[in-house]
N, C-alpha and C positions, 0 to 999 in steps of 0.2 A: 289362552291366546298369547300369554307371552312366552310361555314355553316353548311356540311354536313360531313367535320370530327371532326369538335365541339361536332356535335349529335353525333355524335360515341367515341367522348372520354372521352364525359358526361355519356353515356351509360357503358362502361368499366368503369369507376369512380365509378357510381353505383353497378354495380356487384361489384364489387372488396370489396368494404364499405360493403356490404351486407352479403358477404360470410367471412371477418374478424369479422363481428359485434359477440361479445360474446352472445346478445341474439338471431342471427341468428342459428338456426339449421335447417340443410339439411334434416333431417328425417322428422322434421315438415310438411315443404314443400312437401316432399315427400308423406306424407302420406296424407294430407290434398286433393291432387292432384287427389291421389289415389281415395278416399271414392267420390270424385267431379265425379268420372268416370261414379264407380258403383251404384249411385243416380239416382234415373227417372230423380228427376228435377236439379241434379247438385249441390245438395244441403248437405251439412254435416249433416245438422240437420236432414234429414233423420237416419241417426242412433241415435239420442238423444232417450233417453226415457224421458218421462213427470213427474213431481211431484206427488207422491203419492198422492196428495190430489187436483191436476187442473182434475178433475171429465173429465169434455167437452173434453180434448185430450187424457185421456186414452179408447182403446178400448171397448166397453159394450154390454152385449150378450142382444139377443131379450128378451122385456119384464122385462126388469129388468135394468132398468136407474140408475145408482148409486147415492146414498146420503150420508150422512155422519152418519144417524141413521142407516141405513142398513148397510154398511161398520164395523159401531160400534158393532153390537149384533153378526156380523159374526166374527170379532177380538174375540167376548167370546166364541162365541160357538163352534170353531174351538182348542180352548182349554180345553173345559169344559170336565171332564173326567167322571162330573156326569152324561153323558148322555148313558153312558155305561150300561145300567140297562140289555140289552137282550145279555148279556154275556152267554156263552155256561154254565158253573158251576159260583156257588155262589163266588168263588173267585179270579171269575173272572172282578166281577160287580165293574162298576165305577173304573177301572184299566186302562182307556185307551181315547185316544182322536183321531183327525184326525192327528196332531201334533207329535202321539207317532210316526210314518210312514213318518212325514213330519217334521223334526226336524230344528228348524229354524238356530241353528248353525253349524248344517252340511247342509246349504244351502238349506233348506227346503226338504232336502232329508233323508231315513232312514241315522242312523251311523256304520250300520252294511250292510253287502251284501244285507241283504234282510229286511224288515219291518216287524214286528208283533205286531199288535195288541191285539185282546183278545188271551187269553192264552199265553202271554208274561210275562216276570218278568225282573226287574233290569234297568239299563242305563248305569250308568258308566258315563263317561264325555261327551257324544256326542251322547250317545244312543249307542253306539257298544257293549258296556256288556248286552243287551237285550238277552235272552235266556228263551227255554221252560218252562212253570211253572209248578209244579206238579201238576199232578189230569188230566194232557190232554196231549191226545193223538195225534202224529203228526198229523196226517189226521183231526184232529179236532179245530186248531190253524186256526186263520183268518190271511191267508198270501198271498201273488200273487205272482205266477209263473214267471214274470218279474220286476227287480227292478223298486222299485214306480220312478218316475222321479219327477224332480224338480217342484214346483209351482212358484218358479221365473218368474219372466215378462210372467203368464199361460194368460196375458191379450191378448197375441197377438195369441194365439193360435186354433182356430175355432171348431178343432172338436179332442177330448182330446184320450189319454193313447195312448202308445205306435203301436196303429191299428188303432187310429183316429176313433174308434167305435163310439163313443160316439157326439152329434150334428146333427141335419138334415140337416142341407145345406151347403153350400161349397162341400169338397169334397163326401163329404157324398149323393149327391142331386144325386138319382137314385140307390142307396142301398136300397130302401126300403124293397125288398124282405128279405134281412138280419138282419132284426129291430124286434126279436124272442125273447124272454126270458129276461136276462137285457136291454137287448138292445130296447125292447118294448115303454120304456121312450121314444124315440128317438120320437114318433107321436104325442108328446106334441108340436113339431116344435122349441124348445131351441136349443141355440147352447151349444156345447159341455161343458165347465162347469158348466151351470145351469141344464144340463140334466145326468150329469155326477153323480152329486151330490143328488142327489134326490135319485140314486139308490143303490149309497156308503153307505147312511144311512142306508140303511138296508143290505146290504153288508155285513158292518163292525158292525154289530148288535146293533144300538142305537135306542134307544125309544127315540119318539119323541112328546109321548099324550101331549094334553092341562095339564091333571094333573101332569104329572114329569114338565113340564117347568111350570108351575106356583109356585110346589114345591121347583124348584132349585129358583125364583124369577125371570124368562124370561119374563113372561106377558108383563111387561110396555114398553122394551126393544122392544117388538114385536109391539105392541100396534105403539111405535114410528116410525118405522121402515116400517110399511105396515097398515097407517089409513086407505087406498083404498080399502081394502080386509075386507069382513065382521066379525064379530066375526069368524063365523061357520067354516072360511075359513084362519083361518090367522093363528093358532097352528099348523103345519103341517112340514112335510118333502121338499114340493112344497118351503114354504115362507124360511124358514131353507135352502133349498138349496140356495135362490134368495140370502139371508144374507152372507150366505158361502160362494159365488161366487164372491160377491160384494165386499169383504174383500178380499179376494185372489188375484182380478184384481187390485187392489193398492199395490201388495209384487214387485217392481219396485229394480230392483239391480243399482236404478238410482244415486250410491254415487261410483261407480267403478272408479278406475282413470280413463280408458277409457274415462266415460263419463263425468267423471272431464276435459279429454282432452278437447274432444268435444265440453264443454263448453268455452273454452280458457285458462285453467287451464293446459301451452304447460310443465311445471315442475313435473305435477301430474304423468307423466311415465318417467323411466329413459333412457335409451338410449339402453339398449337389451331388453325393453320392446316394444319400439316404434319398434325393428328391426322385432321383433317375429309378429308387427301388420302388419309391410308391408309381410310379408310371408304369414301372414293369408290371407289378403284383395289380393296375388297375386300370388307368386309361389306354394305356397304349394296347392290354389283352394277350401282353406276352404270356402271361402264366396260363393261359388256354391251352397251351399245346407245353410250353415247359413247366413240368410237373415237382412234385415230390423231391427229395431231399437232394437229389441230382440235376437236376431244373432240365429232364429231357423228356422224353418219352417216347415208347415204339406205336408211336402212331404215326401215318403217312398224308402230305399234304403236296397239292403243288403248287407250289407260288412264281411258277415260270422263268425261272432262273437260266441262265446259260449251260451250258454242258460245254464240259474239258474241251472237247475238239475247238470247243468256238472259242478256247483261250488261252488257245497254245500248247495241248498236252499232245506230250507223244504216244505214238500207236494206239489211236483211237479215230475217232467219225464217226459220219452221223448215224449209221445204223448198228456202232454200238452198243449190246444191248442192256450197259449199266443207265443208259441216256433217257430207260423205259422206267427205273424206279421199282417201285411194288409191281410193276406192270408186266416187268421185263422179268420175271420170276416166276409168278402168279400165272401170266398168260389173260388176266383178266383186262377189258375193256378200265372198264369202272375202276384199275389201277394205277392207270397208264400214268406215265411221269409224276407218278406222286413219289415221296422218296419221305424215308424217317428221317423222323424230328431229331436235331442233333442233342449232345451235351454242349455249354455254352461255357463253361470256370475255364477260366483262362486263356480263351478266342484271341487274347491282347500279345499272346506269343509269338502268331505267326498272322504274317498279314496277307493270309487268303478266305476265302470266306463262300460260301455254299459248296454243292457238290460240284462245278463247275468251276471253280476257287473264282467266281465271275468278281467282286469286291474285293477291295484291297486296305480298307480301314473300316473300323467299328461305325464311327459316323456314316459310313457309305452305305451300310447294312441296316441301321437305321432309317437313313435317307429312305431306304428302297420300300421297306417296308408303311414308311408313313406316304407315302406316294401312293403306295397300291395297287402299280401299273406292271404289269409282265413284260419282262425284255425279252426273254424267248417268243416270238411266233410261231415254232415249230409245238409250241402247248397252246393245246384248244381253249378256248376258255370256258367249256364245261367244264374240265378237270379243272380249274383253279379253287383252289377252297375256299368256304364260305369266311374263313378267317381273313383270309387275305386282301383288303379293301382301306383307303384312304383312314389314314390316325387323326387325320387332321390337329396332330403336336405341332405347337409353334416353336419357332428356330431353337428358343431355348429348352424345348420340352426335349425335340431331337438333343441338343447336346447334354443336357442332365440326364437321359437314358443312357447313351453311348458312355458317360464316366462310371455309372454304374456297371456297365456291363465291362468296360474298360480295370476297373480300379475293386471295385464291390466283389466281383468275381475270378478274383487274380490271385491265387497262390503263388508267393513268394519264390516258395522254397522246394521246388521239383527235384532237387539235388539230391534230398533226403531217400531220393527212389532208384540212385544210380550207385552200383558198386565202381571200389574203387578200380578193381582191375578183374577181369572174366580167367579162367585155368589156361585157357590157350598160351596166354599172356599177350595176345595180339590186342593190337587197336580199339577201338571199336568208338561208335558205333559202324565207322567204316574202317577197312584197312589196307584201302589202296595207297600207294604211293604219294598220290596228290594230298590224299586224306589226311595217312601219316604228319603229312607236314603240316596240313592246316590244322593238326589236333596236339601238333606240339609232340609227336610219337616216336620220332626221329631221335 
């Protein structure tokens, strides 16, 4: 008997020491608990993401093993603005990169509602001063109907763009009847960013002959990068995309404090940040659709958002058909305006938000979701997903989510992904005139 109220007052001792200790926090615990749940294997490290540069544990698309000479030539060419040569007019040429559309300080996303590429002009601090350039006509500007989305952690993502068009397998395996026009790539059997890219380039109107890249000095870069591939076969949109990809899947938002948490780094969030993560990871039901160590996933939902036209983007409306989602792809009913689930590290860079950039602050995106109500009418509310319905978070619950997704998910340091200067020695990420100036190029 009294052995057995010694253990119980040792036990109560403990507690007691544990929950006064100044480095004991409850949220820790909490939350530590929490992620322990939602893990296959019980494991936190499940949400870790990997070092840019541990090759073996980040994801890698068919065909295309990453190296660090491939990584490297895709870091240039992903900026290079000389490869701009099949620009619509002459003033156009060499104006523009993939970069101008994926802006690494705005989170790798455009700085304005929508991306534009060729027939764009300007920047400004983030890319939001990007506007029409003269000599082109709306309908003639290289822009997409749905905001471009992040390339953040695009390592974990299968089959790419907001319809998951893009990849032959995964969810893609038995679309093939849908695999028509750009989507034709898809029977090369890539997953989605190696097949993704291949068809951007000419998309986004870049030459890509042996003669421009050995004039810009790509050759040796290439040379390094795919000795396996014959000469005849190595200058191409194919190898350029495998480079592009291979660089992209190393853009890892693995410096967040989250994943400074994760690490054991328990100071790296503050205490409404760690609150906002037990919301995410429970009441609020974020972690239903964002998953695993990248918090996305290619699953589709619709939660009745606006689309571009209704927010000002150019050369678009309503029967454009990125406005249909999985739907507008597929061809299926039971698709219709559902659109994949984004990546979310870093949202706080640029202040557009859904595929319609319809919000303009983290809390408004919040707001929408604890609401529950569709602002599109033009979405039936059969397609609306079972997810999608009142959170009923009180005022403070919205704002400790929003700091977390604000603050918790926010890599510092995107810097570390941009070289200092591309071979052309032009500009970048734009190299118009306006740009020039706003980037200090002059």
């Amino acid at each position: 008997m009294m052995k057995h109220l010694f253990t119980l007052v040792l036990l109560a001792a403990l507690i007691f020491a544990c929950t006064h200790d100044p480095l004991f926090n409850p949220l820790d615990y909490q939350l530590e608990t929490r992620l322990q749940e939602l893990s296959p294997g019980g494991d936190i490290n499940y949400f870790r993401l990997p070092d840019s540069d541990d090759f073996n544990s980040i994801p890698q698309g068919v065909g295309n093993r990453l190296t660090p000479e491939k990584v490297a030539l895709g870091k240039m060419l992903f900026y290079e603005t000389g490869l701009g040569e099949d620009a619509k007019y002459q003033n156009g040429k060499d104006t523009y990169s993939c970069s101008t559309c994926h802006v690494p300080s705005a989170g790798f996303m455009p700085g304005r509602l929508q991306g534009i590429a060729d027939g764009g002009v300007g920047f400004g601090l983030n890319g939001e001063s990007r506007s029409m350039m003269n000599g082109y006509d709306e309908s003639e500007l290289d822009v997409q109907g749905a905001r471009a989305l992040s390339l953040l952690n695009v390592a974990y993502v299968t089959n790419t763009t907001w319809s998951g068009q893009f990849g032959a397998n995964f969810v893609n395996e038995g679309t093939e009847y849908a695999w028509t026009d750009i989507r034709e790539v898809n029977h090369m059997g890539l997953d989605g960013l190696e097949a993704q890219n291949i068809e951007g380039t000419i998309i986004h109107r870049m030459r890509l002959s042996r003669g421009l890249l050995d004039t810009l000095g790509y050759l040796p870069m290439f040379d390094a990068a795919f000795p396996e591939f014959p000469e005849s076969e190595r200058y191409n949109r194919v190898t350029t995309s495998l480079a592009l990809s291979a660089y992209l899947r190393t853009l890892l938002a693995n410096e967040a404090p989250f994943q400074r948490w994760l690490k054991g780094e328990q100071d790296a969030m503050d205490e409404q940040v760690k609150t906002g993560a037990l919301l995410f990871f429970g009441k609020a039901g974020c972690y239903r659709c964002h998953k695993g160590a990248s918090l996305n996933s290619v699953e589709f939902h619709a939660i009745g958002v606006r689309d571009l036209y209704q927010t000002g983007g150019f050369n678009t409306g309503p029967d454009d058909i990125r406005n249909f989602g999985r739907g507008g792809f597929t061809g299926k009913e039971e698709d219709m305006r559902k659109f994949k689930v984004p990546g979310i590290y870093n949202m706080a860079d640029s202040p557009f938000y859904f595929h319609g950039s319809s919000k303009h602050s983290l809390h408004d995106v919040v707001e929408y979701f604890n609401k529950g109500i569709p602002e599109n009418p033009d979405v039936p509310a059969s397609q609306i997903s079972s997810f999608f319905h009142p959170l009923n978070l009180t005022d403070e619950e919205v704002q400790d989510l929003a700091e977390f997704l604000k603050k918790g998910l926010h890599d510092p340091n995107l810097q570390r992904y941009v070289p200092s200067s591309v071979l052309s020695g032009n500009c970048f990420p734009n190299n118009d005139p306006l740009s020039r100036a706003h980037l200090g190029c002059e």
